[in-house]
BAMAR-674439 format. One record per residue (C-alpha): residue number from 1; residue in three letters; x negated, y negated, z. Coordinates in Angstrom, 2 decimals. Example, Ala and Ser with C-alpha at 12.3 -4.5 7.8 and 13.67 -1.06 7.14 Angstrom:
BEGIN
KOLTOR seq type x y z
KOLTOR 1 ALA -12.30 4.50 7.80
KOLTOR 2 SER -13.67 1.06 7.14
REM end
This chain:
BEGIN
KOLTOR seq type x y z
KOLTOR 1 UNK 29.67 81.76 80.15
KOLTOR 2 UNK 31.40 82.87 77.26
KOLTOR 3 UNK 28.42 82.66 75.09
KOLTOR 4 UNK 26.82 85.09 77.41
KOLTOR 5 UNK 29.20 87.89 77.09
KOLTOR 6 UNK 28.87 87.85 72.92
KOLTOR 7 UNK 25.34 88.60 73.74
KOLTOR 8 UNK 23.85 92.22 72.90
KOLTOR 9 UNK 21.31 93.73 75.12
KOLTOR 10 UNK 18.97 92.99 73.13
KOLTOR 11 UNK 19.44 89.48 73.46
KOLTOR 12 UNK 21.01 88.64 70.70
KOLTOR 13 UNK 24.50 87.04 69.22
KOLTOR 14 UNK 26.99 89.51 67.66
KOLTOR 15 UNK 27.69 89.31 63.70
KOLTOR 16 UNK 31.32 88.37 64.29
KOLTOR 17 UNK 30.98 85.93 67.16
KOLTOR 18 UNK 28.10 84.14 64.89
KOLTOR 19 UNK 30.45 84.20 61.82
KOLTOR 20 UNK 33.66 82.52 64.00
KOLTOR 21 UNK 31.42 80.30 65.19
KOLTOR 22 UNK 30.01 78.71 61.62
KOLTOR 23 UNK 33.47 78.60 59.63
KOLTOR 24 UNK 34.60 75.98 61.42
KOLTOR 25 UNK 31.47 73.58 60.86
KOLTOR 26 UNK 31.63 74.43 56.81
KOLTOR 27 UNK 35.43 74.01 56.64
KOLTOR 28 UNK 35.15 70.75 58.68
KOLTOR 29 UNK 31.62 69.46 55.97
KOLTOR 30 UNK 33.66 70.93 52.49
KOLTOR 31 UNK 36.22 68.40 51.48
KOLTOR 32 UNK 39.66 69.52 50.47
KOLTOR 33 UNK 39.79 70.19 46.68
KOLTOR 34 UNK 43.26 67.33 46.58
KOLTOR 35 UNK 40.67 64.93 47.87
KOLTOR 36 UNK 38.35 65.71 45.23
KOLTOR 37 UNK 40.49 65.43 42.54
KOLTOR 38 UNK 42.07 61.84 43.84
KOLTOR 39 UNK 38.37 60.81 43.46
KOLTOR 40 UNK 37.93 62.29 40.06
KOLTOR 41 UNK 41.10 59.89 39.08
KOLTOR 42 UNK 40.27 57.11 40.88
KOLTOR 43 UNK 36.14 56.90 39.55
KOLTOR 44 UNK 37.78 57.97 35.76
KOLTOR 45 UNK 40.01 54.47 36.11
KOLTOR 46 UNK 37.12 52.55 37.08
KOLTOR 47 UNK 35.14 54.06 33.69
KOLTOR 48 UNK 38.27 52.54 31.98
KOLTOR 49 UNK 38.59 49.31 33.03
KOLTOR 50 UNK 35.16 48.59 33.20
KOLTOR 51 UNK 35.31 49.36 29.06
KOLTOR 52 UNK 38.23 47.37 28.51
KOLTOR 53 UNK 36.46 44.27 30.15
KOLTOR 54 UNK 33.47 44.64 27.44
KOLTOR 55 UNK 34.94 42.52 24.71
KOLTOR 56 UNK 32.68 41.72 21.58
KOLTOR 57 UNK 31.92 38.01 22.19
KOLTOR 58 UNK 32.78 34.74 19.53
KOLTOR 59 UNK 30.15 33.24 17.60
KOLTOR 60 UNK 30.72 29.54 17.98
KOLTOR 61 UNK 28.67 27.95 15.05
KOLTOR 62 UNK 26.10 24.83 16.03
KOLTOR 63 UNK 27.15 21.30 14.84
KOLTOR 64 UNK 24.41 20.39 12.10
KOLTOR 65 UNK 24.42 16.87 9.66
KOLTOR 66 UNK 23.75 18.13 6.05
KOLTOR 67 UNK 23.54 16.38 2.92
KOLTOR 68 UNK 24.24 18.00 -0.74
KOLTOR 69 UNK 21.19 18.14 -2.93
KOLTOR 70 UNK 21.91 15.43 -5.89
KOLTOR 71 UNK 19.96 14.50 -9.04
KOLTOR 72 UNK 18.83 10.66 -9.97
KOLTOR 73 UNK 16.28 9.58 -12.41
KOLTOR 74 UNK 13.35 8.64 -9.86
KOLTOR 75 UNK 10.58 6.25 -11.15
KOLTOR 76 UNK 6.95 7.73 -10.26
KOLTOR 77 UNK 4.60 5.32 -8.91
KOLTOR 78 UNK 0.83 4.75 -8.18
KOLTOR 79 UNK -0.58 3.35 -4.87
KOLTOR 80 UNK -3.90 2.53 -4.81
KOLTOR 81 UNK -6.16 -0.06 -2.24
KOLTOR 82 UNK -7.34 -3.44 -4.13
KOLTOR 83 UNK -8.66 -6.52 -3.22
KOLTOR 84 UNK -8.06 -9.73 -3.91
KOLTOR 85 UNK -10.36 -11.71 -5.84
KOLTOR 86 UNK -10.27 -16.00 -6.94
KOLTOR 87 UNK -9.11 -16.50 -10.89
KOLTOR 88 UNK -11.60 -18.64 -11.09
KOLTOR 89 UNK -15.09 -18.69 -8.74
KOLTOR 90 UNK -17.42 -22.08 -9.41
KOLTOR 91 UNK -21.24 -22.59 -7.78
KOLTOR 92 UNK -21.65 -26.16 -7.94
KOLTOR 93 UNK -25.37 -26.89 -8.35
KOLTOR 94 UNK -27.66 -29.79 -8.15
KOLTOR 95 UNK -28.35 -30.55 -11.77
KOLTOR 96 UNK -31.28 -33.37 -11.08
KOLTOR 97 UNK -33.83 -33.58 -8.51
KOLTOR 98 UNK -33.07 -35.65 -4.76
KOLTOR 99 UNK -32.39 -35.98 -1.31
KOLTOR 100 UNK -28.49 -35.82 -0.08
KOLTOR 101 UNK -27.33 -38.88 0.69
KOLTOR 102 UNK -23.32 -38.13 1.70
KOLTOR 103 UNK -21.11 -35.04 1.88
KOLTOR 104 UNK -17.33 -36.08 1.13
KOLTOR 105 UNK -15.46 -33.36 1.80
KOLTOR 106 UNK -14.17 -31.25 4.43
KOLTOR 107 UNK -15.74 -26.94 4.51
KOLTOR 108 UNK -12.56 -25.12 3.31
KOLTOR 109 UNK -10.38 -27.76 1.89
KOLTOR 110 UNK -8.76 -28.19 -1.31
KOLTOR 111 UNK -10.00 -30.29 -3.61
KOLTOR 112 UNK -8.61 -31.23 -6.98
KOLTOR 113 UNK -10.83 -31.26 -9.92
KOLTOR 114 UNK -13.33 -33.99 -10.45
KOLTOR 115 UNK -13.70 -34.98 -7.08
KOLTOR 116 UNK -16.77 -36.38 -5.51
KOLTOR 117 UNK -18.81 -33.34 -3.27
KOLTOR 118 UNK -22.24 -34.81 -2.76
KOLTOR 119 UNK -24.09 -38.36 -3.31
KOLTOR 120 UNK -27.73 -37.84 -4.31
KOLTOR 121 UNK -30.07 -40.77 -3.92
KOLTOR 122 UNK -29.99 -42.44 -7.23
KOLTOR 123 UNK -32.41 -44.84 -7.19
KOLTOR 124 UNK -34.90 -43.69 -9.20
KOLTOR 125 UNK -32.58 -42.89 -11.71
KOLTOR 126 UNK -30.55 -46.43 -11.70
KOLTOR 127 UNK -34.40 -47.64 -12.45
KOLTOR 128 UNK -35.13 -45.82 -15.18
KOLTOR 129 UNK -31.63 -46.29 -16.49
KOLTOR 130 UNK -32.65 -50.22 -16.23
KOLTOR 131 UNK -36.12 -49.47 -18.05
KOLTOR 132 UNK -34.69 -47.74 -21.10
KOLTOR 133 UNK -31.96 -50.58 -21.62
KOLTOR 134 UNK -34.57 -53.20 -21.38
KOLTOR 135 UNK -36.26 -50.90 -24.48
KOLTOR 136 UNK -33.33 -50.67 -26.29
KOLTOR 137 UNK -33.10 -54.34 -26.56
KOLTOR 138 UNK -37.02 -54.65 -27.36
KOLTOR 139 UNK -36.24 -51.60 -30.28
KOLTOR 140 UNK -33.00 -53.99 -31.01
KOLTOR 141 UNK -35.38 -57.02 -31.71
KOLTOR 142 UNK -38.11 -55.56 -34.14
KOLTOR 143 UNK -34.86 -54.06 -35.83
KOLTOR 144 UNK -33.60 -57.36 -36.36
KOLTOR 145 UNK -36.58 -59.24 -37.34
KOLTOR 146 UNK -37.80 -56.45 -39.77
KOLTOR 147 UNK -34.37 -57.02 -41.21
KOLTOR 148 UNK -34.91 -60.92 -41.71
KOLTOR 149 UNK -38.39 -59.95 -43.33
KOLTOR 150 UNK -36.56 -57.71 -46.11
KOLTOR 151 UNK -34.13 -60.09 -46.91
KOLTOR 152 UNK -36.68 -62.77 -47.10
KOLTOR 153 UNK -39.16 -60.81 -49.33
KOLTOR 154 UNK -36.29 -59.27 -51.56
KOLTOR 155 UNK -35.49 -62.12 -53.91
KOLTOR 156 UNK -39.08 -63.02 -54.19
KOLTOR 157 UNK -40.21 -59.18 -55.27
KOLTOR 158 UNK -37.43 -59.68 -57.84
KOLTOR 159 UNK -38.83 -62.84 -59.13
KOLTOR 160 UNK -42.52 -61.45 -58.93
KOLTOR 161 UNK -43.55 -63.57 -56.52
KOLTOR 162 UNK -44.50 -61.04 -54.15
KOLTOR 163 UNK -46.23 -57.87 -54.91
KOLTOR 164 UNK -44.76 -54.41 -54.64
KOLTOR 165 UNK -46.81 -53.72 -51.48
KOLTOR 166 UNK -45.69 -56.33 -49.32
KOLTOR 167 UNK -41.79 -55.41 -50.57
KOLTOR 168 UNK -42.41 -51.48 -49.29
KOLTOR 169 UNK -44.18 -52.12 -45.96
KOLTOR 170 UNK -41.09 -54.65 -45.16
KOLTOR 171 UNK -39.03 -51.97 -45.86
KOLTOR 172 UNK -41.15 -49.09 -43.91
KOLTOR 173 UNK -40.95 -51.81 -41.31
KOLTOR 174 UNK -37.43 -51.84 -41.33
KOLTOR 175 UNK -36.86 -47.62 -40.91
KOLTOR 176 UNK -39.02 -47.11 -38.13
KOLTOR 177 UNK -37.46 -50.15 -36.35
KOLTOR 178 UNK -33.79 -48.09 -37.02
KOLTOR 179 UNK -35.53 -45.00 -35.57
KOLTOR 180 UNK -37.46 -46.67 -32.80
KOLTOR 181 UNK -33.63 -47.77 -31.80
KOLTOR 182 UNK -32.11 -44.74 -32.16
KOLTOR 183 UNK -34.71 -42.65 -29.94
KOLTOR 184 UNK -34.14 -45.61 -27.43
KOLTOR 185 UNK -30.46 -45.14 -27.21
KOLTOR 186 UNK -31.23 -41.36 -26.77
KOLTOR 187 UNK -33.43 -42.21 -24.25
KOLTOR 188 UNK -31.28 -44.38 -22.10
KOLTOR 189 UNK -28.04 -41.73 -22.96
KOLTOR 190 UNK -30.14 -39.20 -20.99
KOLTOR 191 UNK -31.31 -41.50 -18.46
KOLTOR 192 UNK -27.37 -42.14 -17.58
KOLTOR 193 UNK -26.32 -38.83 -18.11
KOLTOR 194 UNK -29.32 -37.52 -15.19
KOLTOR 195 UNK -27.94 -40.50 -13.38
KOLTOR 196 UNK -24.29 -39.66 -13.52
KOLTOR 197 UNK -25.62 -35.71 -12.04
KOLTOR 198 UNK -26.67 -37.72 -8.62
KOLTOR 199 UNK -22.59 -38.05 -7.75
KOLTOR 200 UNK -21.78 -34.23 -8.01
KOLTOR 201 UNK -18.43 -33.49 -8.36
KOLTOR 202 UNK -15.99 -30.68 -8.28
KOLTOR 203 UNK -15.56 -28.48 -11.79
KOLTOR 204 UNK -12.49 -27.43 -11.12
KOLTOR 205 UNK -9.06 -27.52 -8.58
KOLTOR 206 UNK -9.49 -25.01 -5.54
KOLTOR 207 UNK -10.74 -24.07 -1.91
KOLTOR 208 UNK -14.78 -25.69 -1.51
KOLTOR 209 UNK -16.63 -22.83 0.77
KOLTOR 210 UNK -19.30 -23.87 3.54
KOLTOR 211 UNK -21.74 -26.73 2.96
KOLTOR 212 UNK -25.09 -24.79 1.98
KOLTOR 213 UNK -26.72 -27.89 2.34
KOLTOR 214 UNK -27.21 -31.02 5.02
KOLTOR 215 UNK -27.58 -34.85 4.44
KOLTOR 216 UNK -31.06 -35.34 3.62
KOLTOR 217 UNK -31.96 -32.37 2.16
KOLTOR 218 UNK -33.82 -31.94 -1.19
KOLTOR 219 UNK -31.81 -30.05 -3.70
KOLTOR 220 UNK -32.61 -29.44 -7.55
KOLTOR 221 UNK -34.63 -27.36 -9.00
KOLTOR 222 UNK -37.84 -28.61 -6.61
KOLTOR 223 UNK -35.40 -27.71 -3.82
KOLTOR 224 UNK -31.94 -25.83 -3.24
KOLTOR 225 UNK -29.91 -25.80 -6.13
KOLTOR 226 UNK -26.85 -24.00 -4.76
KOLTOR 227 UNK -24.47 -26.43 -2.73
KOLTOR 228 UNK -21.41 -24.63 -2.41
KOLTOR 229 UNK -18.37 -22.93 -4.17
KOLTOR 230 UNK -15.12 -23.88 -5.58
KOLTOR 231 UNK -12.33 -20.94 -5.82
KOLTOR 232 UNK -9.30 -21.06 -7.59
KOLTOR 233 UNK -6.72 -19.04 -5.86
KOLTOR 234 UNK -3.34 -19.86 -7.69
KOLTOR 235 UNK -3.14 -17.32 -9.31
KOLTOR 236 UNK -5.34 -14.90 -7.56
KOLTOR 237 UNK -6.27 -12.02 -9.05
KOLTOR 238 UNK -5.91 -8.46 -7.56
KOLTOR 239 UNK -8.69 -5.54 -8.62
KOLTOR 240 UNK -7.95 -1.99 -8.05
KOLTOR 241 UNK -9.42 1.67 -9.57
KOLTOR 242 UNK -6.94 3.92 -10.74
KOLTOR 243 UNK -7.54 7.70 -11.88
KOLTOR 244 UNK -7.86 9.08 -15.21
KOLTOR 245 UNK -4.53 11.12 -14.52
KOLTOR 246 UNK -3.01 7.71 -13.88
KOLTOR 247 UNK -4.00 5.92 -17.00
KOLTOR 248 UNK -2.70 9.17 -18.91
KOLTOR 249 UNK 0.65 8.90 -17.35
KOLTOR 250 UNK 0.97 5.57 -17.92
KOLTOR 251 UNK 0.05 5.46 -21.74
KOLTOR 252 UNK 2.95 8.01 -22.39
KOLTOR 253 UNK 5.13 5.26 -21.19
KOLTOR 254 UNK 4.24 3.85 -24.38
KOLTOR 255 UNK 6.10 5.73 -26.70
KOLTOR 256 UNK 6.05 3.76 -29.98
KOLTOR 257 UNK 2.72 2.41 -31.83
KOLTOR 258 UNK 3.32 -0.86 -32.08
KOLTOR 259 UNK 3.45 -0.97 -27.89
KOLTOR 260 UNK 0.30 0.67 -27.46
KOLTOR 261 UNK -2.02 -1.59 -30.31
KOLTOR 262 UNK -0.02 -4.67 -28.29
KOLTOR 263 UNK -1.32 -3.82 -25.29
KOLTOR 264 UNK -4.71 -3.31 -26.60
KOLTOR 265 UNK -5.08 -6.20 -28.71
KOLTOR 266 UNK -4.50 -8.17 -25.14
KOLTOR 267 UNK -6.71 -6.05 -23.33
KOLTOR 268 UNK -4.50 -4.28 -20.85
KOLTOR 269 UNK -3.86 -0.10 -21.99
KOLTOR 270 UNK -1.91 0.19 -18.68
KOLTOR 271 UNK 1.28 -2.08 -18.50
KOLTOR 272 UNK 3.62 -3.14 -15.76
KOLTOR 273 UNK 4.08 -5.29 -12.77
KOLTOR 274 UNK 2.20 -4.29 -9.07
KOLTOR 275 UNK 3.45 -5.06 -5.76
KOLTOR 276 UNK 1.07 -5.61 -3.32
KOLTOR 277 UNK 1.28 -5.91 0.67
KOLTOR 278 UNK 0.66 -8.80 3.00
KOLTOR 279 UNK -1.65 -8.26 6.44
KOLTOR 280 UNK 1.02 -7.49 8.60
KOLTOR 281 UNK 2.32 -4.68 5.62
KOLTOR 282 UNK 4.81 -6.74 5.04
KOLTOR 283 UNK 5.57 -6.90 1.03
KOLTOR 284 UNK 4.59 -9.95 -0.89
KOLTOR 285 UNK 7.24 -11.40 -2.89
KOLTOR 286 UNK 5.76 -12.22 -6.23
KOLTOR 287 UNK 5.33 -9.35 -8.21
KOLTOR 288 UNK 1.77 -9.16 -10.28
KOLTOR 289 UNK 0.98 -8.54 -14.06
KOLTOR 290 UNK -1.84 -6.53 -15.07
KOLTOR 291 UNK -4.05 -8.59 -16.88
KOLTOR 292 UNK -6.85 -6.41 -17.95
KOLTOR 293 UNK -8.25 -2.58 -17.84
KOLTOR 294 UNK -11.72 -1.47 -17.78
KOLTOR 295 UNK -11.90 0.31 -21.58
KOLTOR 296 UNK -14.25 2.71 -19.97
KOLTOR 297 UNK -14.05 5.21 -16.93
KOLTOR 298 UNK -16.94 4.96 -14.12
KOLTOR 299 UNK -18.12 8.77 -14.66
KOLTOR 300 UNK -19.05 8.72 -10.85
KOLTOR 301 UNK -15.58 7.80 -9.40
KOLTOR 302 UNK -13.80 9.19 -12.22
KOLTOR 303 UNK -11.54 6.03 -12.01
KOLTOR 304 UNK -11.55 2.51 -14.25
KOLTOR 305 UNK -11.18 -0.91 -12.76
KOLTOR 306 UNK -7.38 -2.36 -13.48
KOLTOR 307 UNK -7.12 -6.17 -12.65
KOLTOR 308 UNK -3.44 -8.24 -12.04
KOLTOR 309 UNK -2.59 -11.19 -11.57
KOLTOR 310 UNK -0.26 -12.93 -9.09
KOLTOR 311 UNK 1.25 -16.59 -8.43
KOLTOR 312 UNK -0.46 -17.80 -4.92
KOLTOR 313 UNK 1.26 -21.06 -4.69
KOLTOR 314 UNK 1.40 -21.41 -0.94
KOLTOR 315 UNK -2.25 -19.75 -0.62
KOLTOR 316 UNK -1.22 -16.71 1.79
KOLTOR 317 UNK -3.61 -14.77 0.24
KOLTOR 318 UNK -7.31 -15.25 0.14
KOLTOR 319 UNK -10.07 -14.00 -1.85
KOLTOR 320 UNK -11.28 -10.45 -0.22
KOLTOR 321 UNK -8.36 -9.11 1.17
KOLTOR 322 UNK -7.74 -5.49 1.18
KOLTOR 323 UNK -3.87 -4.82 -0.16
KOLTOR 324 UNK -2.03 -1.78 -0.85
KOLTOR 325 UNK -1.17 -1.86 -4.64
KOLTOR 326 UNK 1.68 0.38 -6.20
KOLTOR 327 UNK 2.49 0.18 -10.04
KOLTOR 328 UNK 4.96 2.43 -11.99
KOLTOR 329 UNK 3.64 4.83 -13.55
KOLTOR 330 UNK 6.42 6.75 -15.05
KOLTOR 331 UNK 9.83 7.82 -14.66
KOLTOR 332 UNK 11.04 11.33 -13.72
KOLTOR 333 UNK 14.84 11.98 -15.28
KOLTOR 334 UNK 17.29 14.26 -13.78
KOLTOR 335 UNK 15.06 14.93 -10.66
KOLTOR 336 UNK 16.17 17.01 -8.03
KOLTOR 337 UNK 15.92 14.58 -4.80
KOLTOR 338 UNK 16.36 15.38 -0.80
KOLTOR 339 UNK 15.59 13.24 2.43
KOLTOR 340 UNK 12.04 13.08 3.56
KOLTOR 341 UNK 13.01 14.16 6.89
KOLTOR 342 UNK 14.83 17.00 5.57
KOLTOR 343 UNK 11.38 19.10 4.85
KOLTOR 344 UNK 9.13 20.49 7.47
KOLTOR 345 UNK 5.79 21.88 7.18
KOLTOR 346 UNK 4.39 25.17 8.31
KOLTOR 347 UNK 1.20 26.72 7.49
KOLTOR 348 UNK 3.12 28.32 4.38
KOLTOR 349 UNK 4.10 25.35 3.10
KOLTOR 350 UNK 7.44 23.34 3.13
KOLTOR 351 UNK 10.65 24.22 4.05
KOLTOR 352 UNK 14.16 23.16 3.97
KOLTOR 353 UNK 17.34 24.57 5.99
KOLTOR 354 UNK 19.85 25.42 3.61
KOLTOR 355 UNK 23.70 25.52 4.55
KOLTOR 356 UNK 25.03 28.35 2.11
KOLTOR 357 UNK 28.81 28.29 1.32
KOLTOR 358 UNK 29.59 31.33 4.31
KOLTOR 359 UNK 27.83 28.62 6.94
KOLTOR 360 UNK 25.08 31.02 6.86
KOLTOR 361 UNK 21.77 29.00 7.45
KOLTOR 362 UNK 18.60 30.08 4.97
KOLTOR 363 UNK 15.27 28.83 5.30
KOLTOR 364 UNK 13.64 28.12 2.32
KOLTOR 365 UNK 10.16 27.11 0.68
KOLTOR 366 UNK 10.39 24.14 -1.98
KOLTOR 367 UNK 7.56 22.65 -4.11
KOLTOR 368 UNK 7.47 19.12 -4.06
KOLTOR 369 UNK 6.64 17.49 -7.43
KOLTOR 370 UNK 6.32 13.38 -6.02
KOLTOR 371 UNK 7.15 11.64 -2.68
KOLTOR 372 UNK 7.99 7.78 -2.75
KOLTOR 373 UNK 11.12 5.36 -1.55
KOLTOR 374 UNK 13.85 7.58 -3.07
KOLTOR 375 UNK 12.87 10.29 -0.89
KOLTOR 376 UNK 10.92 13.50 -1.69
KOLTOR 377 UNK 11.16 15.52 -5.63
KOLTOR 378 UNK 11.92 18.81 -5.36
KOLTOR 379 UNK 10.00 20.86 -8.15
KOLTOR 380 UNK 11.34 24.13 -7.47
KOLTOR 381 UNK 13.78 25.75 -4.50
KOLTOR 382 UNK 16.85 24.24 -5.17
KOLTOR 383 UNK 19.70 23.50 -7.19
KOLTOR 384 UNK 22.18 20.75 -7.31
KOLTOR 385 UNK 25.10 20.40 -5.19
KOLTOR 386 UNK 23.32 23.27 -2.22
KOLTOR 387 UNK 23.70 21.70 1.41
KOLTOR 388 UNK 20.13 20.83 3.34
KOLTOR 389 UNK 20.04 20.13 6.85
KOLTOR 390 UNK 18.67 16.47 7.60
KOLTOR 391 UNK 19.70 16.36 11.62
KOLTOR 392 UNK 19.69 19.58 14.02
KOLTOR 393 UNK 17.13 21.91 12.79
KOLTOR 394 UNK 16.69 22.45 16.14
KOLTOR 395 UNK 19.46 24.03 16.87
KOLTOR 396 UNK 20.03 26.60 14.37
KOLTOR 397 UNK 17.73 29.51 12.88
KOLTOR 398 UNK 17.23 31.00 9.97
KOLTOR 399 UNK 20.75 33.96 9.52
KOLTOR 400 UNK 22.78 32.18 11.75
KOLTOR 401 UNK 25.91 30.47 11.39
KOLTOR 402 UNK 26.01 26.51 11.22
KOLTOR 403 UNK 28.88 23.88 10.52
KOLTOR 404 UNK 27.85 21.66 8.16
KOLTOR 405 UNK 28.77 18.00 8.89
KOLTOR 406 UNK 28.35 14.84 7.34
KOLTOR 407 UNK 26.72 12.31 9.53
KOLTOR 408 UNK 30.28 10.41 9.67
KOLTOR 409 UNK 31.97 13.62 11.18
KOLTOR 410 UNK 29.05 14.20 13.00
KOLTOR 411 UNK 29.27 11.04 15.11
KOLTOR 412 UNK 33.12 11.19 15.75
KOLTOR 413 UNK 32.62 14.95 16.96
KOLTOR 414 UNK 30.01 13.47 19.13
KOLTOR 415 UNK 31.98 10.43 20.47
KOLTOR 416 UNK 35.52 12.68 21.02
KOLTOR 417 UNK 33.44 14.94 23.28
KOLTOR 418 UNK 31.73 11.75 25.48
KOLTOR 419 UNK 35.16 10.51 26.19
KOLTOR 420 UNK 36.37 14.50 26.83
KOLTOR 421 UNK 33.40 14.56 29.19
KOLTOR 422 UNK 34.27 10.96 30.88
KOLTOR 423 UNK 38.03 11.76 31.66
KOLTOR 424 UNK 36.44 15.49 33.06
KOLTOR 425 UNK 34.43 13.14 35.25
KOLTOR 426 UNK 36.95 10.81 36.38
KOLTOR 427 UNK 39.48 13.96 37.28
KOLTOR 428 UNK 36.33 15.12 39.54
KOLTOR 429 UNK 35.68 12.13 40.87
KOLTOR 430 UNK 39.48 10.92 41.99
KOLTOR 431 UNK 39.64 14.69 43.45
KOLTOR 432 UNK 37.00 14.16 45.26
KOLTOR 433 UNK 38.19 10.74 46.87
KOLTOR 434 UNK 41.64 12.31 47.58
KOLTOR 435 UNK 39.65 14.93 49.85
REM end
């Protein structure tokens, strides 16, 4: 009702009565300027604290095992692939003609040297044998009688009471019955010899191969002449190719004259012992000499042939085995040496994690001069006494901070925090029963 009466004729509200009517709604929407300013504080100390909380957090350097870089004098050797080869490799062949009578011994034996092999039939020759002696003792017989003629007809030539003639055909008689001998006794040495060929026997001590023959077969030269082969493996030798680049570092090992015309004059320009592997890669325990070097280099391999030889007394190796071979070559003095497992390869080459003295960690390329048992030869990269990482690469990058350990300190740092960890544990655990 008392909106109607601040109405003008015309309908509408009066200036004033619209005016008293709004003031209220904007004083009750604008907040009093005290509140504002509480807010302003309050929002200000929120700014504050929330700054103070931002605290630059503690590097806490990774746990690494490093060794120092150290110098030795590292000896430079060759590996190659050889094979083994018998000292000494025999064919035994039929020397006469005939049928096998008897084998007498066992495919892949040992045999010592003059031992029976094969029995050929030697009947024929035990004949002939029989034949010639029975003409050596014909030949014996003229001998002797033309004998008795010249010293019957001797005296009387002297006392002219035979002629000159019958003197000179006694002796004529008397030379061809000495030669008639002599070509007997040839004859029946032969016969004896061909006879003593039927019993073949071994030429030497070794391993006989496979029978290439049976009982009953025809061997000689109307038939197989090969029978088998007789190896001498103690010693065995060892063959292997080395490289031109080899043979050069292994004459300058020879530094004085007198070593180098030595080693010529017994056929060997490359000196030293090899070691060579078993089947299983296992390393053989006698140690071989090099016995000879090719004097010329194959111009197609760009290698020559190198031959040792080692004791085999207990035959464990045997002729064409494949070995790994490694000979000294050389000998590399004051050589900068790290742990193979200290590198790693990229497609840039290899690198190393270096510990520098502010426990910064720099990765570095080396070049690598030789790799063997001593570990790897660092050409160029670094120096003696600098710290490379050989255990937890992973866990550090190149520019950040590391603590080097030795593998000692590593281990107790790693035991004291298992047993931290274990009493953690058993504090969780007993809280958890008391529950």
């Amino acid at each position: 009702m008392a909106d109607l009466q601040n109405l003008n004729m015309d309908g509408t509200m009066s200036h004033s009565s619209l005016s008293n009517r709004i003031k209220p709604v904007v004083e009750m929407a604008a907040p009093p300027l005290k509140c504002r300013a509480i807010g302003a504080i309050l929002l200000s100390s929120l700014f504050t604290l929330t700054a103070c909380e931002e605290v630059a957090p503690t590097i806490i350097p990774k746990s690494v095992v490093v060794e120092q870089v150290t110098t030795a004098t590292v000896p430079l050797y060759g590996n190659y692939i050889g094979i083994t080869k018998a000292s000494l490799d025999v064919e035994v062949r039929a020397r006469v003609n005939g049928f096998v009578e008897q084998k007498s011994f066992v495919e892949g034996s040992g045999v010592k040297e003059g031992s029976v092999l094969y029995q050929i039939d030697n009947k024929p020759y035990v004949a002939v044998v029989n034949r010639l002696k029975a003409n050596v003792e014909s030949q014996r017989s003229v001998l002797e009688k033309a004998q008795r003629d010249v010293e019957r007809l001797k005296p009387l030539y002297e006392q002219d009471a035979a002629s000159q003639l019958d003197f000179d055909n006694a002796l004529s008689v008397l030379s061809q019955a000495k030669s008639s001998l002599a070509a007997s006794k040839a004859e029946l040495e032969e016969a004896q010899l061909e006879l003593s060929y039927t019993s073949i026997r071994s030429p030497i001590s070794g391993l006989v191969s496979r029978s290439e023959v049976d009982i009953g077969a025809l061997v000689g030269s109307n038939g197989q002449s090969l029978l088998t082969r007789v190896k001498q493996v103690d010693p065995i030798y060892v063959t292997f190719n080395m490289s031109a680049l080899d043979y050069l570092n292994a004459r300058r090992r020879m530094t004085s004259y007198s070593e180098k015309k030595e080693a010529e004059s017994e056929g060997k320009a490359v000196e030293g012992f090899v070691t060579i592997t078993l089947p299983d890669n296992s390393e053989y325990r006698y140690l071989g000499d090099v016995r000879f070097t090719d004097p010329s280099v194959n111009p197609e391999t760009g290698t020559f042939q190198v031959r040792a030889e080692l004791p085999n007394p207990d035959k464990e190796l045997l002729p064409g085995q494949y070995t790994n071979v490694r000979i000294k070559l050389n000998e590399v003095n004051n050589a900068i040496v790290i742990p193979q497992k200290a590198t790693q390869v990229e497609q840039g080459g290899v690198y190393v994690m270096v510990v520098l003295p502010d426990n910064m960690v720099e990765r570095r390329f080396i070049v690598i001069d030789h790799q063997g048992p001593m570990g790897v030869v660092v050409k160029s990269g670094l120096k003696p006494g600098e710290l490379v990482i050989v255990e937890g690469m992973h866990r550090v990058r190149h520019g950040q901070l590391a603590e080097p350990l030795t593998a000692a300190q590593y281990l107790k740092q790693e035991d004291s925090k298992e047993k931290e960890q274990a009493l953690k544990q058993q504090e969780l655990e007993q809280l958890q029963e008391q529950q």
